[in-house]
PLY file of the C-alpha trace (Angstrom):
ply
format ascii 1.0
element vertex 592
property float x
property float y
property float z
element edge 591
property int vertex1
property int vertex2
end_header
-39.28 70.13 -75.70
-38.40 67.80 -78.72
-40.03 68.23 -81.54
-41.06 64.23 -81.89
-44.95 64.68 -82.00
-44.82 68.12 -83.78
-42.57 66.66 -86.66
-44.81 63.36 -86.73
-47.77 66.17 -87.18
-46.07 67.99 -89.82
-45.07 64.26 -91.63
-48.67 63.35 -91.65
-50.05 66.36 -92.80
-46.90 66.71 -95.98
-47.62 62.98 -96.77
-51.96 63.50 -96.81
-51.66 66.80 -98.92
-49.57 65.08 -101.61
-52.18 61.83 -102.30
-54.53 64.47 -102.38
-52.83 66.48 -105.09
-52.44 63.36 -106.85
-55.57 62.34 -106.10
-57.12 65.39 -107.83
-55.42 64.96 -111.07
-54.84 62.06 -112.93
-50.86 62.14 -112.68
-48.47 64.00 -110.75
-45.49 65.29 -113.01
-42.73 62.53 -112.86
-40.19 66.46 -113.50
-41.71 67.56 -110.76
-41.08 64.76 -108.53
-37.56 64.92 -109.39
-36.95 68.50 -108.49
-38.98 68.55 -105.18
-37.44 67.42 -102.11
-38.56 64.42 -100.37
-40.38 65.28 -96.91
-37.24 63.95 -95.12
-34.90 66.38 -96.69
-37.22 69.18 -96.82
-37.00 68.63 -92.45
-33.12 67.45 -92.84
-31.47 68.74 -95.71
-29.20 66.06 -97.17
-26.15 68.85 -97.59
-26.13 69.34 -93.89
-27.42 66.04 -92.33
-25.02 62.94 -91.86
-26.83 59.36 -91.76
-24.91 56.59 -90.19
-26.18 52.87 -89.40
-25.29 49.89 -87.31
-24.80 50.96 -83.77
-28.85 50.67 -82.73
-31.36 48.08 -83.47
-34.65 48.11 -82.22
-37.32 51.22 -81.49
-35.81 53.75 -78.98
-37.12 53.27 -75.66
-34.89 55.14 -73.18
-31.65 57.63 -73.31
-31.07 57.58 -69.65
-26.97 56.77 -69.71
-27.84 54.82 -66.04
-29.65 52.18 -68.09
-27.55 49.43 -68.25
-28.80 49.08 -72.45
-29.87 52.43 -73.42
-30.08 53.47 -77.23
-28.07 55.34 -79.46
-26.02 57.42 -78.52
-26.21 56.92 -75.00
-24.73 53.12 -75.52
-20.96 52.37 -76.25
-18.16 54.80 -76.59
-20.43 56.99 -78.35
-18.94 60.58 -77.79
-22.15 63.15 -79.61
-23.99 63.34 -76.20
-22.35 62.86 -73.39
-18.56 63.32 -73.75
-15.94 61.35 -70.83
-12.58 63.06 -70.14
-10.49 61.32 -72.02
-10.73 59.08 -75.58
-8.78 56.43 -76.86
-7.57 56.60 -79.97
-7.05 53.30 -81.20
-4.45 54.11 -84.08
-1.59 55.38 -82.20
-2.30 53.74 -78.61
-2.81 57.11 -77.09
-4.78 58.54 -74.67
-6.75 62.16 -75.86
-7.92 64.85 -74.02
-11.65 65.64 -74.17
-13.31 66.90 -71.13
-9.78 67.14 -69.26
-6.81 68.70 -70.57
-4.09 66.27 -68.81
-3.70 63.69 -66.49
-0.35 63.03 -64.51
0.02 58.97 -63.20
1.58 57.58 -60.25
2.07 54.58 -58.63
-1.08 55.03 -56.44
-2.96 57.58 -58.17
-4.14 59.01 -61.14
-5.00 62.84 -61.53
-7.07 64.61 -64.21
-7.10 68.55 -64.74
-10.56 69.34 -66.20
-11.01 71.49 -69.02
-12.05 74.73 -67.55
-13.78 75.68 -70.72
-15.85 73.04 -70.56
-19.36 73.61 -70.05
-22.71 71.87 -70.92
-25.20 72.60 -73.45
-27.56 74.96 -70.80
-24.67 77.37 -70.64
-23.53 75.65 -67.05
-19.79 75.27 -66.62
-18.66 71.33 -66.21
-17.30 70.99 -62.90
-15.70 68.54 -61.21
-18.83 67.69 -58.68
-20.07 66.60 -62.03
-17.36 64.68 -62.34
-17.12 63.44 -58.65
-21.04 62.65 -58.64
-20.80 60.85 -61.66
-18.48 58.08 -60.47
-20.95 57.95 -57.17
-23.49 57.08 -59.45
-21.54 54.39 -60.65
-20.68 53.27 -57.21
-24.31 52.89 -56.00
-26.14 51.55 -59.21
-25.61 48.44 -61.39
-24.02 50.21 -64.25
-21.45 48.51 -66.78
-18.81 50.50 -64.93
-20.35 49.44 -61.14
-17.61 46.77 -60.78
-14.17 49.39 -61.37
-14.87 50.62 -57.89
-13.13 47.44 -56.47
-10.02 49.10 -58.33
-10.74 52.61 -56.25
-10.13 53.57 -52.77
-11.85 56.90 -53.27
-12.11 59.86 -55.63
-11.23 63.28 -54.45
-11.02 66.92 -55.89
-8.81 69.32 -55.19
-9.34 72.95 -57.26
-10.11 71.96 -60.79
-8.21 68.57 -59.97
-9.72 64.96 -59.58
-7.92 62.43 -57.96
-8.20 58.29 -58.95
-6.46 57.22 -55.53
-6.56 53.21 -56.88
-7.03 50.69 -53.94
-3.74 49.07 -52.41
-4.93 45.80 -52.75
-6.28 45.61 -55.89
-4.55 48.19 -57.71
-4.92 48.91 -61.63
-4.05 51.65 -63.64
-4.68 49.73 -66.97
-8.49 49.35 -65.78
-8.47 53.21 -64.63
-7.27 54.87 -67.52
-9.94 52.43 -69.88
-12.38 53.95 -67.22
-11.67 57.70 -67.85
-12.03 57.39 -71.41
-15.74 55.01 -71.26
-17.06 56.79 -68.43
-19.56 59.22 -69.61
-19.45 62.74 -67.12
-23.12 63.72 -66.58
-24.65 66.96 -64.95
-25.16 66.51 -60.84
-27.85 69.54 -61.85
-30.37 66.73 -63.48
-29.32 63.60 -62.21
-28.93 64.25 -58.67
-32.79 64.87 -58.19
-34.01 61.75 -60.11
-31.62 59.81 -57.82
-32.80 61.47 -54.50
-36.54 61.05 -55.44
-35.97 57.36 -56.19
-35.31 56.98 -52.38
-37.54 54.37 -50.33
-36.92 53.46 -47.42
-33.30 55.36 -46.91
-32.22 53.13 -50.24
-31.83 54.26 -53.83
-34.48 52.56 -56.00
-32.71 51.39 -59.31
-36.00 50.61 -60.81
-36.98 54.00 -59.96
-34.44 55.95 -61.93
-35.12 53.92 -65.19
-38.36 55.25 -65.28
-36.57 58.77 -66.33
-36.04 58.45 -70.12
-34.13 62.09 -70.77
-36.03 62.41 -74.20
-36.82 66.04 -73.38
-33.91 68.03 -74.12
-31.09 66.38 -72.37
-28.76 68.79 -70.42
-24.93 67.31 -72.37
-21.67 68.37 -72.51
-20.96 66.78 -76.29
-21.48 68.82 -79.87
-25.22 67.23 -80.52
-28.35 66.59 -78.97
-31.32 64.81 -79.37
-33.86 66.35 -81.19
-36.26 63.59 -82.13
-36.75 60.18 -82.10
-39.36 57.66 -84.28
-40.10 53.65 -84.39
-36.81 53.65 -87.31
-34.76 56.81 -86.38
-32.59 58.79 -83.84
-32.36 62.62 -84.61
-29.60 64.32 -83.02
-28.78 68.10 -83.83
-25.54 69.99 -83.34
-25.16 72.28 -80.11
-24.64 75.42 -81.48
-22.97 76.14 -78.64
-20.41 73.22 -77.90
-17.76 74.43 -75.96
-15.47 71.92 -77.99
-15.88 74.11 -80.74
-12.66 75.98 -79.51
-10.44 73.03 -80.57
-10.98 73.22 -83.68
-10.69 76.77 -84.41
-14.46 77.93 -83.66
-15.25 76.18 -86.06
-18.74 74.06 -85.86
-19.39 70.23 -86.77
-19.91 70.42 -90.66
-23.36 68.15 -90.23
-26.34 70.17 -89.02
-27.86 66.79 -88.42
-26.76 62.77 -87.41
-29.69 60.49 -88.17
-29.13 57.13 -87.03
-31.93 55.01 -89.38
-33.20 51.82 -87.73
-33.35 49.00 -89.91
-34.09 45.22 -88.66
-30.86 43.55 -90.18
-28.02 43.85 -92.20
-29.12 43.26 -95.61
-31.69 46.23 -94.79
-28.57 48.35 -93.98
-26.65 47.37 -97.19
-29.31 48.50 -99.34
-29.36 51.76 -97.88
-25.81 51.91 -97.71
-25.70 51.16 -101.53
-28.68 53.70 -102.41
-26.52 56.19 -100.68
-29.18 56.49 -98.02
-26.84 56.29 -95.48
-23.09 57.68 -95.05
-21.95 55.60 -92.61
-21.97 51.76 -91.57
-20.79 49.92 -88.76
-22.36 47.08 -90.70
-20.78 43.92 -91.93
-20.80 44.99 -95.71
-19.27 41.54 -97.97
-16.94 42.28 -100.85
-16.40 46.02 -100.05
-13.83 45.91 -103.47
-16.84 45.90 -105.47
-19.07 48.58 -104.10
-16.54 51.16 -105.88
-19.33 51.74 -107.87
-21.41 52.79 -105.18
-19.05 55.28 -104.32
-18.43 52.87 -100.82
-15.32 52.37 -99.46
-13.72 51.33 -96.25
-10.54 52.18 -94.39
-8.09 50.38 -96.42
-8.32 49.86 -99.99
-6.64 46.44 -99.45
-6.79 43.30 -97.07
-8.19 42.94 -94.57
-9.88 46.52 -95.44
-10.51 47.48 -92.20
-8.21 48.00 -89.17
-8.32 44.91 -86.99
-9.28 45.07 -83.14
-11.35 42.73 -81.78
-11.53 38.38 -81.52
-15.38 37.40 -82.43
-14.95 34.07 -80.31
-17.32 30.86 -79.54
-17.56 30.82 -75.70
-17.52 27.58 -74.44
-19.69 25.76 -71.42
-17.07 24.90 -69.81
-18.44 23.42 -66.62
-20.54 21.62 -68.55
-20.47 18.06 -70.41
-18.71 17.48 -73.09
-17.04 21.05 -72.79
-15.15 20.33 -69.35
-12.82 17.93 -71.14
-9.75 20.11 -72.08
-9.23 17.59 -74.59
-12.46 17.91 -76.31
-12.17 21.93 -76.46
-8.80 21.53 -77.89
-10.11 19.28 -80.64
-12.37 21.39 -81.52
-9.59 24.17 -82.07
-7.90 22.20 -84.26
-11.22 21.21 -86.17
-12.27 24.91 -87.41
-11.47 25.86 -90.87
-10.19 29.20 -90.40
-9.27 29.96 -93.63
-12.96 28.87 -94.93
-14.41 31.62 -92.36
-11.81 34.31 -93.55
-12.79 33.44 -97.50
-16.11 32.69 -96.87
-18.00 34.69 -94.19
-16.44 37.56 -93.79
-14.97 38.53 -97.33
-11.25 38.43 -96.43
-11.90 41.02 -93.86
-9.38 39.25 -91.19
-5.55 38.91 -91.28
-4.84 35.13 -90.60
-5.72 33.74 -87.39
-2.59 32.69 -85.08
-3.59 31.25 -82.13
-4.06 32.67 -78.60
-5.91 35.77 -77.77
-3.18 38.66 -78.37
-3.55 40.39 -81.79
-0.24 39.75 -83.83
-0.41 43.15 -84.72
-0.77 46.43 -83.79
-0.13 48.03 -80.54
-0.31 44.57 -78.97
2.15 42.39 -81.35
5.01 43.14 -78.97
3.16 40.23 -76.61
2.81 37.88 -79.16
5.36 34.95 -79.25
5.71 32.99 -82.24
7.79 30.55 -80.85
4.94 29.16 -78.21
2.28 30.08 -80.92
3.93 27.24 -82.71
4.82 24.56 -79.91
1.48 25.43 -78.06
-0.98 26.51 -80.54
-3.71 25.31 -82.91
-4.72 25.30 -86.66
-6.81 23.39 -88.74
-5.85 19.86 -88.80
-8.40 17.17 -88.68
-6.44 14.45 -88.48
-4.62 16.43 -85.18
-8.34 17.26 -84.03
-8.62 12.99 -84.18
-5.55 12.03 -83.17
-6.24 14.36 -79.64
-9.71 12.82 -79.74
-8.40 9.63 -79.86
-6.20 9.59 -77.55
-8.25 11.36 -74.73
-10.05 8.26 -75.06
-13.06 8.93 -77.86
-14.11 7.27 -80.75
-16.34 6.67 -83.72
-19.30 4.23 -84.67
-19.67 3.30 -87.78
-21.25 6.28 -89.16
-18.34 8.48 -88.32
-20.65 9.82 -84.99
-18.14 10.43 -82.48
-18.72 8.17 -78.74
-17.52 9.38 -75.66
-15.08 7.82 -73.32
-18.12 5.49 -72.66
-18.79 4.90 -75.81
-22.15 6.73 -75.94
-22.68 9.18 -79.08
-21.48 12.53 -77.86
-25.17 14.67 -78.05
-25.42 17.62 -81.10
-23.96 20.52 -79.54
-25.55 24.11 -79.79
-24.11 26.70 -81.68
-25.86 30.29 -81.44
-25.70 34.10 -82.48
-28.42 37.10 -83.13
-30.43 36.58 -85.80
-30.01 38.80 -88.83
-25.93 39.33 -88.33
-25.60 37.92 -91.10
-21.58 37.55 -91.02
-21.88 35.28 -87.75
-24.33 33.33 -89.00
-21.97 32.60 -92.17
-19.34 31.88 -89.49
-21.43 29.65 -87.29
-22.13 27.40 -90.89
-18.76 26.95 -91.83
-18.36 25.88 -87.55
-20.93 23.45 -87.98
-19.34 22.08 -91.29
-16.29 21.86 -89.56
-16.93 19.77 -86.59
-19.23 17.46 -89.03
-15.42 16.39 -89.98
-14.82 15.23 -86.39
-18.06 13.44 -86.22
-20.01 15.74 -84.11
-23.75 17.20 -85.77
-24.82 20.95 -84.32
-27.80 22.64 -84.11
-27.34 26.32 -85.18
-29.61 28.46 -83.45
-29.97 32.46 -84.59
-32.06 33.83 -81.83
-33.27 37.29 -81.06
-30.83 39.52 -79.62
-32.51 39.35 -76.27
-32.69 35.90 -76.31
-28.88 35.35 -77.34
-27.57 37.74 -74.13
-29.96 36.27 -72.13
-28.40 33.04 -72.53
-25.38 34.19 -72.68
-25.24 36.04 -69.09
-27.22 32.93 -67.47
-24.58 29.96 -68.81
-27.87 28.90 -71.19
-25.61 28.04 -73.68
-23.15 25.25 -75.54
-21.46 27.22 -78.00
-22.58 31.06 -78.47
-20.68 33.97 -80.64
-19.57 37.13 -79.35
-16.79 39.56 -78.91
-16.34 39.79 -75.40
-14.17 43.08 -75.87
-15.44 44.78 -78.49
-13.02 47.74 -78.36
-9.27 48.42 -78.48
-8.01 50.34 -75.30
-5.39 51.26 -73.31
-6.42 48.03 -71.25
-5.95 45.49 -74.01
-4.92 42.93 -74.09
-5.72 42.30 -70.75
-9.32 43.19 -70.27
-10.05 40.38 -73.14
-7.78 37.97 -71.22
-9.65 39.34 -68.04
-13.08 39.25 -69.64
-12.88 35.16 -70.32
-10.48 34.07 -68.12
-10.48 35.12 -64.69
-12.43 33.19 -61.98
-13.37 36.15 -59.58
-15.70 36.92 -62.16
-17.63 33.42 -62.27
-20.90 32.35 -61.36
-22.53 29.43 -60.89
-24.64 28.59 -64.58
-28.38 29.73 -63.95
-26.94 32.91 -62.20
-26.40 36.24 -64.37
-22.91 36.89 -65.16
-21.50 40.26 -67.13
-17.96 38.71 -67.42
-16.62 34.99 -67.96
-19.56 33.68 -69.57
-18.40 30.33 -69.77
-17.12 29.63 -65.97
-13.84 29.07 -66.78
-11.64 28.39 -63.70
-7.72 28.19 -63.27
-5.39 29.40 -60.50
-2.88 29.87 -62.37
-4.21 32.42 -64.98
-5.72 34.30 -61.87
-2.35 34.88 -60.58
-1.30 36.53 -63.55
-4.24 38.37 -64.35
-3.70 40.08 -61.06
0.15 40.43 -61.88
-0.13 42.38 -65.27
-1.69 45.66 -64.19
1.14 46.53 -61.94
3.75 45.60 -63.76
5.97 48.99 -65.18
8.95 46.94 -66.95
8.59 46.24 -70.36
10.38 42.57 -70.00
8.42 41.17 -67.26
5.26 42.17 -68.81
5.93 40.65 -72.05
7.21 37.41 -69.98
3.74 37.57 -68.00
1.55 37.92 -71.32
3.56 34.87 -72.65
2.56 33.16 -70.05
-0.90 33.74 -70.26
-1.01 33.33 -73.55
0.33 29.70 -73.09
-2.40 29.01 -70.71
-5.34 30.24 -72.94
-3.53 28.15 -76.19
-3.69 25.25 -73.61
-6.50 25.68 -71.84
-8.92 27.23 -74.96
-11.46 28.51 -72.44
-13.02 30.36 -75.42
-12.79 29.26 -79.12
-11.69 32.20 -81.61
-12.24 32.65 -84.73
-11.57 35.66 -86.85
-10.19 39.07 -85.95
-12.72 41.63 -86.89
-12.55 45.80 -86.56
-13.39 47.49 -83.40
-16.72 48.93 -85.61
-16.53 48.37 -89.15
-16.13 50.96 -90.87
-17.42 51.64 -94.59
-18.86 55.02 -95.85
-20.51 56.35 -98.94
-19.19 59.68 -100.67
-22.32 60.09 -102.73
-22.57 63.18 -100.29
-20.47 63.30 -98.03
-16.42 63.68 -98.67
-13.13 63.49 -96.81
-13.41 60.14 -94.45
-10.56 59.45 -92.32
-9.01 56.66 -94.51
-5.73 54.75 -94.15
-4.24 57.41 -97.00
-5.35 60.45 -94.55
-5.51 58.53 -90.89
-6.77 62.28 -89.37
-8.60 60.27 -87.12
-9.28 56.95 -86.57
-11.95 54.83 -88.16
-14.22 54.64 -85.44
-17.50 55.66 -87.33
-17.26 59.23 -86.54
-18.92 58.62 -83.72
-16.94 56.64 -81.21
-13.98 57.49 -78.92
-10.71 59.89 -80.97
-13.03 59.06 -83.69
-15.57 62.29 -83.50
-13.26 64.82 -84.60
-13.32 64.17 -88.32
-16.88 65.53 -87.76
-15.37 68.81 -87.89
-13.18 67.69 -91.40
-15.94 65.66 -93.91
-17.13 67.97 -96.19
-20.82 68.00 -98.37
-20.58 67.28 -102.17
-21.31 70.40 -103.90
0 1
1 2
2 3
3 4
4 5
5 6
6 7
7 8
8 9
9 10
10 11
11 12
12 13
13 14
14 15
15 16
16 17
17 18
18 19
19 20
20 21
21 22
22 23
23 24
24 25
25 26
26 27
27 28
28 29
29 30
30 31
31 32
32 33
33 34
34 35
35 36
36 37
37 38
38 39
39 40
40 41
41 42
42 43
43 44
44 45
45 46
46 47
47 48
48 49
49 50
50 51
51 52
52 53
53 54
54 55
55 56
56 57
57 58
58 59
59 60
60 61
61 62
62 63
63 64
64 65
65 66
66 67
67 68
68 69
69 70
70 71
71 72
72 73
73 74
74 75
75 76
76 77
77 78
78 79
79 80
80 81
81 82
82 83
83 84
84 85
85 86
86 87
87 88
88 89
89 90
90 91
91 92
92 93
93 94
94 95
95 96
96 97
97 98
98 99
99 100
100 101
101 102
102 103
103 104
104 105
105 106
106 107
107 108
108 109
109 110
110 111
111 112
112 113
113 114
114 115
115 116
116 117
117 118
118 119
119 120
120 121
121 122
122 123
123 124
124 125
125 126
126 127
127 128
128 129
129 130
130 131
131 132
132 133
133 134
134 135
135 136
136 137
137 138
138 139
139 140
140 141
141 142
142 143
143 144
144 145
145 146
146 147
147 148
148 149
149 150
150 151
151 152
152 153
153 154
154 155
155 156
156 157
157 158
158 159
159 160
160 161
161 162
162 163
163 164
164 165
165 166
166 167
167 168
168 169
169 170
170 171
171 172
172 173
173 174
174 175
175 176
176 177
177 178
178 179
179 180
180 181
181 182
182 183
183 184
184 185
185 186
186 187
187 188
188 189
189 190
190 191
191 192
192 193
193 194
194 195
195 196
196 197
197 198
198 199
199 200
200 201
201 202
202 203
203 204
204 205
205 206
206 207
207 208
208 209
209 210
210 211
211 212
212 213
213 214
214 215
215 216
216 217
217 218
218 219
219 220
220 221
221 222
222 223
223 224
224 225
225 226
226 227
227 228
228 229
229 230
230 231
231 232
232 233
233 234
234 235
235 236
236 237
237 238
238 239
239 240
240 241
241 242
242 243
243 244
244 245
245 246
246 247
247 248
248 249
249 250
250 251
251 252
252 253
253 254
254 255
255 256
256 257
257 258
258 259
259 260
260 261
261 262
262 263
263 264
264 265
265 266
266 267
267 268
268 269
269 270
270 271
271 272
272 273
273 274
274 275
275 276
276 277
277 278
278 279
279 280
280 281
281 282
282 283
283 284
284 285
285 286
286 287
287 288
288 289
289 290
290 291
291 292
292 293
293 294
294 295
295 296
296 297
297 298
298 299
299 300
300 301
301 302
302 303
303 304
304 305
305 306
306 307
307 308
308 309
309 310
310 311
311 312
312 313
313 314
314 315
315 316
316 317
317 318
318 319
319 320
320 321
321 322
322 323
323 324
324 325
325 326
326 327
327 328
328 329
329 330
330 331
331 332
332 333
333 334
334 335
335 336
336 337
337 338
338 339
339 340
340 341
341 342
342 343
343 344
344 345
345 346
346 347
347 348
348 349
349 350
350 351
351 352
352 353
353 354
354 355
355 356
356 357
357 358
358 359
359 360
360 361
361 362
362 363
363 364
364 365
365 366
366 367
367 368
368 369
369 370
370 371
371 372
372 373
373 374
374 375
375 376
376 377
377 378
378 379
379 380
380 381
381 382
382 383
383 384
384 385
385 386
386 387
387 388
388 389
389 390
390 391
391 392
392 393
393 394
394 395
395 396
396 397
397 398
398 399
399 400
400 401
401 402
402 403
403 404
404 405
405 406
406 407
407 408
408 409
409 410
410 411
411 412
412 413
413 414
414 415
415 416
416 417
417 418
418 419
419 420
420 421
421 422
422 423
423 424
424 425
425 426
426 427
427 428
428 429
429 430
430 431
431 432
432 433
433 434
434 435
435 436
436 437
437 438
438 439
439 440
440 441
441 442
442 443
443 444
444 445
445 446
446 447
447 448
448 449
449 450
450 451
451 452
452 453
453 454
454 455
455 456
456 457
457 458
458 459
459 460
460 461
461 462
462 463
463 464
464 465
465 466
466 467
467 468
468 469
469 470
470 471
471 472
472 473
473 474
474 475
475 476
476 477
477 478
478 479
479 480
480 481
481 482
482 483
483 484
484 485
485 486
486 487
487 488
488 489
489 490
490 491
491 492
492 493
493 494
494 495
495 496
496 497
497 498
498 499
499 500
500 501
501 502
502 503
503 504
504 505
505 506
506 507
507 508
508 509
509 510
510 511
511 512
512 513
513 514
514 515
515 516
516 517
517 518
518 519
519 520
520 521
521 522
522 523
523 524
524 525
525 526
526 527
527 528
528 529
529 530
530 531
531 532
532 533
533 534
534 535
535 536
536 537
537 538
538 539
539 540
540 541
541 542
542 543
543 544
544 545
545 546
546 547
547 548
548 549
549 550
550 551
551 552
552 553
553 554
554 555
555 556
556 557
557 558
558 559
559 560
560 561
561 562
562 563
563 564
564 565
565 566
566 567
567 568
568 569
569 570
570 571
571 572
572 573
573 574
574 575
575 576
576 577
577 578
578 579
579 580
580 581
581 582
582 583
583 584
584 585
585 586
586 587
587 588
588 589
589 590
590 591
């Protein structure tokens, strides 16, 4: 059993005995409370325990992976629990072996050989039933991966083989091999039960299963486990028995301990970060150059600082007045100060933006096309952002309030994020001062997270921030072009949606959205991406703004030593945590 009531016990009791001691005499020795541990490191000593921040929010509540929100580290890419077969390692493009050892790909199929070494933390080998059960699950439940089985004809084993036989119609191999890599394997030993006993009526209740929380000594296949859990932390412990160990010589994790410290918003995990209360941060940290002196530092010790992956982007209504003028969504492309959101929001941490939504860069800047960037593209210009205005019809009173086409003031427009991300918010203010240029006010709204992806999933919404696709894969860049663009996934606004938030809609980008995936020569991909491209830089069905890291990425070395870092790229900067990114666990090293 976990230890979470015991330890809460043994807290209380530490904590009452010292204000009695201090109680009893009239001051406690100020050398004495140097030398003595805290009560947190006498339970977690800080030589062997690594703290990170940034990937959890609120109060744990449930680590059941078939929880469509679960906390840390059941959420994300997160690889300490529950480990998938393969990870992506976003530095080099390439696909790494985890719980398989290979995979061979045809044009039908794709098949894995498991890792017959591979066993879970009970001393039970990993099979592939687990395996085979676990995409099942996904086939029966609403998880994030529920919708991939459109993409799958069936799933078969043969020996310690699993074949992904992809479905004639709809075939995609880009979408299967993101899928082996984000698909966390779990044991058919503790899963299958809680399924079958959710049964009513000959149908699986989903509603049922959430009720299990597995926060009683999980059954996982990764190198930690939870071991506690409070209101503002996540204890995980290292399996002293990982079978991963073999990779890396027999040798064990170096932290005894990953605490993941709840705080309520970035500031809060700043301070820590700078009292060297935490090792790691996925949080957006301004003017990294100057925390030198708080022995911080992030992946590169020059611009942008850390590695870009990801397009933060305004989704758009675009079913909805004024958004479903084309002309009107590209004015407001040409009306953002781009270079005022790089300086000013988010510290230099972005290369320039070009427009389009293929990263110049990278694994994906063989796709980009300067020429059309230039002849179809956007960049701040107000007098362009007028001129289109103009033209389309619009104009100004007196005041410099923008009219519509019937002359009517066009209403403040919405602009939201999360409260408390403080780098959006920054972003959304230098938006709003933007389009004040163009004659159009905005109400900018920082909501609580529920609130935000509520509205976001229903079409509640003008203008809202997000990243869409958060992570680099071997996917991109078409699951981000997939994720905002592509009509199969709309629904009507008022109706929950997971992908095209903004009901964008054209035949034309469909078409080659279905194209891409099965296309195997380098030319006539590239000359299907440019044409996408063109559509979005014509189209804007989404607005976006900056590029930002897939996680950033900034760590102390108060006590803690030998990060991954662009000198020594061992392993990518993905927090330690996430994806290729877990095996510098096994290379950071305790200050002595």
């Amino acid at each position: 059993m976990l230890r979470k009531c015991l330890q809460f016990g043994r807290v209380a009791s530490i904590l009452l005995t010292g204000m009695f001691v201090c109680a009893a005499f009239t001051a406690c020795d100020d050398k004495t409370e140097e030398t003595q541990p805290s009560v947190e490191e006498s339970l977690y000593p800080r030589a062997q325990t690594l703290y990170i921040g940034g990937y959890d929010w609120a109060p744990p509540s449930s680590f059941n992976p078939l929880d469509g929100d679960p906390n840390f580290p059941i959420d994300g890419n997160i690889r300490l629990m529950y480990e998938s077969l393969f990870a992506y390692n976003l530095l080099d493009g390439t696909t790494e072996p985890m719980l398989a050892k290979s995979y061979v790909q045809t044009d039908s199929s794709i098949t894995v050989e498991l890792d017959e070494r591979a066993h879970w933390s009970n001393g039970e080998k990993v099979t592939v039933d687990d395996v085979l059960y676990t995409f099942y699950l996904d086939s029966i439940f609403p998880t994030p991966r529920h919708a991939v089985w459109q993409y799958l004809d069936k799933v078969s084993a043969n020996g310690n083989q699993i074949e992904f036989l992809m479905n004639k119609s709809e075939k995609n191999p880009l979408v299967l091999l993101n899928l082996l890599s984000e698909t966390s394997i779990l044991p058919k030993s503790v899963f299958k039960p809680i399924v079958e006993a959710s049964k009513k009526g000959g149908r699986y209740n989903y509603a049922n299963v959430l009720t299990f929380k597995n926060d009683s000594t999980p059954v996982v296949s990764g190198p930690y486990n939870l071991d506690s859990y409070y209101p503002d932390k996540i204890v995980l412990k290292r399996v002293e028995n990982y079978w991963g160990n073999v990779k890396h010589g027999g040798k064990a994790p170096a932290p005894l301990y990953v605490i993941h410290t709840l705080y309520p918003g970035n500031n809060h995990f700043n301070n820590a970060m700078n009292k060297g209360n935490l090792d790691v941060s996925s949080i957006f940290m301004p003017r990294i150059w100057e925390k030198k002196r708080d022995d911080i530092r992030s992946w590169s010790l020059k611009e942008p600082y850390h590695y870009p992956g990801s397009i933060p982007t305004l989704f758009i209504a675009t079913t909805t007045t004024p958004f479903n003028d084309v002309a009107f969504r590209r004015a407001l492309a040409h009306a953002i100060n781009f270079e005022k959101i790089k300086a000013v929001a988010v510290s230099n941490y972005t290369d320039p933006v070009r427009p389009g939504f293929i990263l110049p860069f990278g694994q994906e800047s063989k796709y980009f096309n300067e020429e059309d960037a230039e002849k179809y593209g956007y960049s701040y210009d107000i007098e362009k952002a007028k001129k289109i205005l103009n033209d389309a019809g619009y104009s100004w009173d007196n005041n410099g309030l923008l009219l519509n086409k019937e002359g009517l003031p066009v209403r403040p427009l919405s602009i939201e994020c999360p409260n408390g991300w403080t780098d959006w918010e920054d972003v959304i203010k230098v938006v709003a001062e933007s389009f004040k240029q163009i004659g159009i006010s905005t109400n900018q709204r920082f909501v609580e997270y529920a609130e935000w992806d509520k509205d976001l999933r229903y079409g509640k919404f003008d203008l809202a921030m997000k990243t869409q696709t958060a992570d680099l894969s071997a996917a991109t860049p078409w699951t981000r072009f997939d994720q905002v663009m592509n009509s199969k996934s709309t629904k009507p606004v008022g109706e929950e949606a997971f992908a095209n938030l903004g009901r964008f809609s054209d035949p034309k980008a469909d078409s080659l959205l279905e194209l891409i995936p099965s296309l195997t020569d380098s030319t006539a991909l590239k000359n299907a991406y440019r044409a996408l491209n063109r559509i979005f830089m014509e189209k804007i069905p989404v607005l976006p703004l900056m590029y930002r890291p897939t996680q950033y990425y900034q760590f102390s070395t108060k006590h803690w030593t030998n990060f991954p870092t662009e000198e020594n790229p061992y392993a990518p900067p993905q927090g330690l945590i996430v994806g290729a990114g877990i095996k510098a666990l096994w290379e950071i090293k305790p200050v002595q």
